[in-house]
N, C-alpha and C positions, 0 to 999 in steps of 0.2 A: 531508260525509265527514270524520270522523277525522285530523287529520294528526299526525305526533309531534311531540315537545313541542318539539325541538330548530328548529322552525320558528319560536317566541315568539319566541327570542332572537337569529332574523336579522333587523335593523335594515334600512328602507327604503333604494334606492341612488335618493335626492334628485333626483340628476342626469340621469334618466329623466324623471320630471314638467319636467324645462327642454326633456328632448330633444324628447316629447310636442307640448307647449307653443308650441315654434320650430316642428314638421311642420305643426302646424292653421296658424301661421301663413305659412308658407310657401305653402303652398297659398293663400290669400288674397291675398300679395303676388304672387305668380306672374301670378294673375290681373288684376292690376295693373300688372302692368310694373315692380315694384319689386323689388330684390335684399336679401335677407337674409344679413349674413357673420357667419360660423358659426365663434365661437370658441372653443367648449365640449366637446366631443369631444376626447379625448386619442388623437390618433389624426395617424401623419405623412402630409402632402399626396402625400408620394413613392408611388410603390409598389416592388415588387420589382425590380431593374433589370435586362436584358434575358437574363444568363448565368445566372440564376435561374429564367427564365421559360421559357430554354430546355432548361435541366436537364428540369425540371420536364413537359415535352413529350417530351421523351426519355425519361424514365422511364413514361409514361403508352403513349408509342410500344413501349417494347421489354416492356410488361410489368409490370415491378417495384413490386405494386401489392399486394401481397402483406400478412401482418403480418411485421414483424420482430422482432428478439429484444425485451422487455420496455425494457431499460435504451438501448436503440434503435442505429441501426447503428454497427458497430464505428469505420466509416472518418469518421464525421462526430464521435462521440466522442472518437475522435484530433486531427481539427481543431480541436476546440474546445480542447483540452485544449492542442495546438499555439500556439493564437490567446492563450491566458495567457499562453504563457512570451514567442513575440513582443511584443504588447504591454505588458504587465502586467509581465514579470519574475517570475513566478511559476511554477514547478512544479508542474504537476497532473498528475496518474498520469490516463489515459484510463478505467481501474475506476471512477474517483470522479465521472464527469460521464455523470448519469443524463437522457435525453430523455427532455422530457414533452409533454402534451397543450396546451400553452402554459403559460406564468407560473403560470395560473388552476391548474392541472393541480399544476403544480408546489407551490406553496402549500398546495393541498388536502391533498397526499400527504405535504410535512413535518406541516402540524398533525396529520393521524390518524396520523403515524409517531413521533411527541416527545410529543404533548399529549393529557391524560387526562382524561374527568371532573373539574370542581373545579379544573384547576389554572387559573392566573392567569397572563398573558401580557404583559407590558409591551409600552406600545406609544408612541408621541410624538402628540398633540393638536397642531395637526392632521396627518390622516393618510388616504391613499387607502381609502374607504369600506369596501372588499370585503375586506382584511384582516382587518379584526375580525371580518366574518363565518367565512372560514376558521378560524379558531381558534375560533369559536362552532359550527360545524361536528364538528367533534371533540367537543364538550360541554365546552369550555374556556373561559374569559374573557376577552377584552382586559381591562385594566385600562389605560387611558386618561392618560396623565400629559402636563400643560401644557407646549410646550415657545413660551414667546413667542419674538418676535422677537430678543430681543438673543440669545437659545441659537439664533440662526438657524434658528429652528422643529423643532430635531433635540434630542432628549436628550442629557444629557451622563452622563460617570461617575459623579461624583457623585451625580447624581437618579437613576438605576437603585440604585446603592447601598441608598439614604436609603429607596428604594420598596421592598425587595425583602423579602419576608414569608415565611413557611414554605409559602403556597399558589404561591409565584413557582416556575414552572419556565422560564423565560427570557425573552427579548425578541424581538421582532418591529420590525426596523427596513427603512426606505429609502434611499440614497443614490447617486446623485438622489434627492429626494422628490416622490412627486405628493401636491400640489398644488405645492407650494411650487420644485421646482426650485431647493432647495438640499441641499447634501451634508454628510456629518458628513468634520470632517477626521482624516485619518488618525490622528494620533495618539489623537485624542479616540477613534477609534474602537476603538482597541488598548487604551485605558484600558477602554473597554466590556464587551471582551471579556475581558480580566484581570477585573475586576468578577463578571459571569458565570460564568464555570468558575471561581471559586474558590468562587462559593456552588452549583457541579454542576449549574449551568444549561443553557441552547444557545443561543446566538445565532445567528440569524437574518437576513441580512440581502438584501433584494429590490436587484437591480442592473441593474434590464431599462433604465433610462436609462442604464446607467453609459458607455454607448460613445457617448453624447448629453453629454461634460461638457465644457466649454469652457477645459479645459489644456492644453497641449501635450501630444500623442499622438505617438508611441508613448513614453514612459516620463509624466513629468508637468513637468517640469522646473523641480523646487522646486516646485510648487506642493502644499499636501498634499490637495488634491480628485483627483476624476479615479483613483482609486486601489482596486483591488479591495478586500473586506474580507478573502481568504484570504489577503494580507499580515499579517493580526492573528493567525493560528495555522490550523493544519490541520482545528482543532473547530468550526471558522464554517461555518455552512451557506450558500451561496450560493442564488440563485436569477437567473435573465436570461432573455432571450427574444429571438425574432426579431421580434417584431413594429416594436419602437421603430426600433434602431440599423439595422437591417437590413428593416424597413418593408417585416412581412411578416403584417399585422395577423390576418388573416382564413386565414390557412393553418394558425394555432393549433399553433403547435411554440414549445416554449421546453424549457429542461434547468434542473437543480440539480449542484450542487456539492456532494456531501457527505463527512463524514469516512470512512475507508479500512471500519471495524467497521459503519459502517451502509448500506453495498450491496449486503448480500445480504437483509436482513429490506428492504428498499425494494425492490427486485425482486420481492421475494415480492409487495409490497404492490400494488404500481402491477399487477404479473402478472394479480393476480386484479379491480383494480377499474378499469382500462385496455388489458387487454393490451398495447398500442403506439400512439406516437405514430400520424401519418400517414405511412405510409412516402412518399408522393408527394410530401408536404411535406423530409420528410427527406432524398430525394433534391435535389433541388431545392436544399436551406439546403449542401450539401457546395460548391454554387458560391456561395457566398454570400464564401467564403474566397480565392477566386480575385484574382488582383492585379488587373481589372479593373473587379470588384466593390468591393472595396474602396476603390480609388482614386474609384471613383463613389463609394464611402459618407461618405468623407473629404469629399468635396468638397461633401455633402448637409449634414454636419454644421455645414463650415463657414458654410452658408446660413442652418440655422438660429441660429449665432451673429450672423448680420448682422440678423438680425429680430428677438432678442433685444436688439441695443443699438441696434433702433429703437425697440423698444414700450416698454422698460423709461423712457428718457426721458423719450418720448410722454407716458404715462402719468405722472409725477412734474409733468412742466410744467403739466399739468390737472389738481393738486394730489387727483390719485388716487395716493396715495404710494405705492410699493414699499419698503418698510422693509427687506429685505434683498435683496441684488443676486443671482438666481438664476445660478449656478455651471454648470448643467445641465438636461438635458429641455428641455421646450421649453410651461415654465406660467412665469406670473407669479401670484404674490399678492400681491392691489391691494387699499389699505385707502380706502374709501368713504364713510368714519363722517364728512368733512366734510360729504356732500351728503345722507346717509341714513341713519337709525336702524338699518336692518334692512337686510342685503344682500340678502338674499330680495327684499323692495318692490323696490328700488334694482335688482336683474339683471331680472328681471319689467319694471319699467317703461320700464328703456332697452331688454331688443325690443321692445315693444310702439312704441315712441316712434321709435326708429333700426333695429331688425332686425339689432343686433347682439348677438349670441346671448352670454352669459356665464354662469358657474354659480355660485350664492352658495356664501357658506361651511358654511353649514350640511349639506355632504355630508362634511365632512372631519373635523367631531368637533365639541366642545361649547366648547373655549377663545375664547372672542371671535367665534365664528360670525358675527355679526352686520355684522362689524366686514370681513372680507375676502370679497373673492371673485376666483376664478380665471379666468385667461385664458390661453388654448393660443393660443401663436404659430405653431404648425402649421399656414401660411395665407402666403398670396403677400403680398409686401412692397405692393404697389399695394392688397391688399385690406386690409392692415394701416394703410396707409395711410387710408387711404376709412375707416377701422374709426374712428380717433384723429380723423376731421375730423367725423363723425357724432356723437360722443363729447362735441366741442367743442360742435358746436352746442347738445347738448340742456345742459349743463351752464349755455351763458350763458341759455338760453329758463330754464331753472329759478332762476336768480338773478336774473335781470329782476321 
């Protein structure tokens, strides 16, 4: 059959043939008696915690299963809108925080709502796979720019600058970033976005880890991470979700943030190719805001900082370096290129060896692929443990 053309230029998500790859083997070890831990899924161990769950039972009990308006319900677009100025310091009008169909949703609807045919899309190398499809989606490009480690794998002003061509209609950034679980610091990121709107751009930036960043919350306390980008001006498109922070993976609700002029052409948009998030889910995320939730989500994050500065170690002592100390989310990118040419061979052959699942870099872009591969701390400190003694073993059996 025929498919249109705009299907060429969606690039394979790598990270399936690993997920693939781990099931056949899992079922093998299963049958074995042997355990496989699974640290390649972005995805948190938590799930929804209990005033969520019973939201979400209630809403199911009384009905409200309904669709709702487009830009999604009033009282939970309040919350969120709420949830900036508590945490963040920031001012957002409840008009500008549009519910979507998750992140995925979200993403989709800026790239066909900003980006045209032909235009060129900056984006930092490396970078969570499925982005550069959404702006290929639209019939628009990433253009792909190196960001190594000393630019702690984020672009800077500069380099958007020095990149930015008459086909450049803005940038497409992360902070957090998957893979890397580091963030662009505030300032740099304000430099970004000056950059930007003065050559009539949009900046873009995804923040579905942002409530995963490891500053002190609620404000940041000097630190310049941990910091929305609608600090950089009211023209920065936001995007977040409930999946991460609020570890609501599979109920697929996330919002955007957009400027005040583009609300109502977004409503038109999402209207006709969404109608509504999940109102079930919707109801559900409004106790998400509740001080019980939160206190549990606080106390979630802090966990995953405590597995953060186990693995980050772990991993350095077993001269799998971490060349930048991740800030946020809950990835490590670990360079390998002592014990392996190719991270590809190198992730492939420690499940096979240990059945510990990892993803090379070759899903995150083309800069040194080779060279990194990711690890989700999203996983019990005993199995992260078990993960680094498995880790040990196979590295002295390979230098033997």
């Amino acid at each position: 059959m025929r498919l249109a053309q705009r299907n060429h230029s969606i690039e394979p998500f790598y990270v399936m043939d690993v997920v693939r790859a781990a099931a056949q083997q899992q079922a093998q070890w299963d049958a074995q008696g042997r355990r496989m831990i699974h640290l390649s899924v972005g995805e948190p161990d938590f799930t929804a915690p209990p005033p969520v769950i019973e939201a979400a039972q209630r809403a199911l009990r009384d009905g409200r299963t309904g669709y709702t308006l487009a830009p999604g319900l009033p009282a939970l677009r309040e919350r969120i809108a709420a949830h900036y100025a508590q945490v963040h310091g920031v001012d957002v009008d409840p008009s500008r925080v549009f519910v979507t169909a998750g992140a995925s949703g979200a993403l989709t609807l800026a790239s066909l709502l900003l980006f045209d045919p032909g235009d060129e899309v900056l984006m930092p190398d490396p970078s969570y796979p499925c982005n550069k499809n959404f702006v290929a989606a639209a019939g628009a490009r990433a253009r792909m720019l190196p960001a190594p480690a000393a630019q702690r794998f984020q672009l800077t002003a500069a380099e958007v600058e020095a990149a930015w061509s008459e086909r450049t209609a803005g940038v497409l950034l992360a902070s957090p970033s998957n893979p890397t679980g580091t963030s662009i610091a505030a300032d740099e990121l304000r430099h970004i976005a000056e950059v930007v709107r003065r050559r009539g751009g949009v900046t873009i930036v995804d923040e579905i880890y942002l409530g995963l960043s490891y500053a002190d919350q609620p404000g940041t306390g000097g630190s310049p991470f941990g910091r929305t980008a609608l600090h950089a001006g009211d023209d920065v498109v936001t995007v977040n979700s409930f999946s991460k922070y609020f570890q609501m993976t599979g109920w697929r609700l996330g919002w955007l943030v957009v400027p005040p002029d583009l609300a109502a052409p977004l409503e038109r948009l999402a209207g006709n190719l969404f109608i509504c998030a999940s109102s079930i889910a919707q109801h559900a995320a409004l106790a998400c805001f509740e001080p019980d939730s939160l206190a549990e989500y606080e106390r979630r994050r802090a966990e995953f900082g405590r597995r953060r500065d186990l693995i980050v170690p772990g991993l350095d002592a077993l001269g799998l370096d971490v060349p930048v100390h991740p800030d946020g989310a809950f990835y490590v990118y670990a360079d390998c290129s002592r014990f392996s040419a190719d991270s590809w061979d190198f992730c492939f052959d420690v499940m096979r060896e240990t059945g510990v699942v990892l993803v090379p870099g070759k899903d995150f872009g083309t800069a040194e692929p080779q060279r990194y591969f990711r690890l989700s701390y999203a996983n019990t400190v005993d199995n992260l443990n078990e993960a680094l003694d498995r880790l040990r073993g196979y590295l002295e059996r390979k230098a033997a």
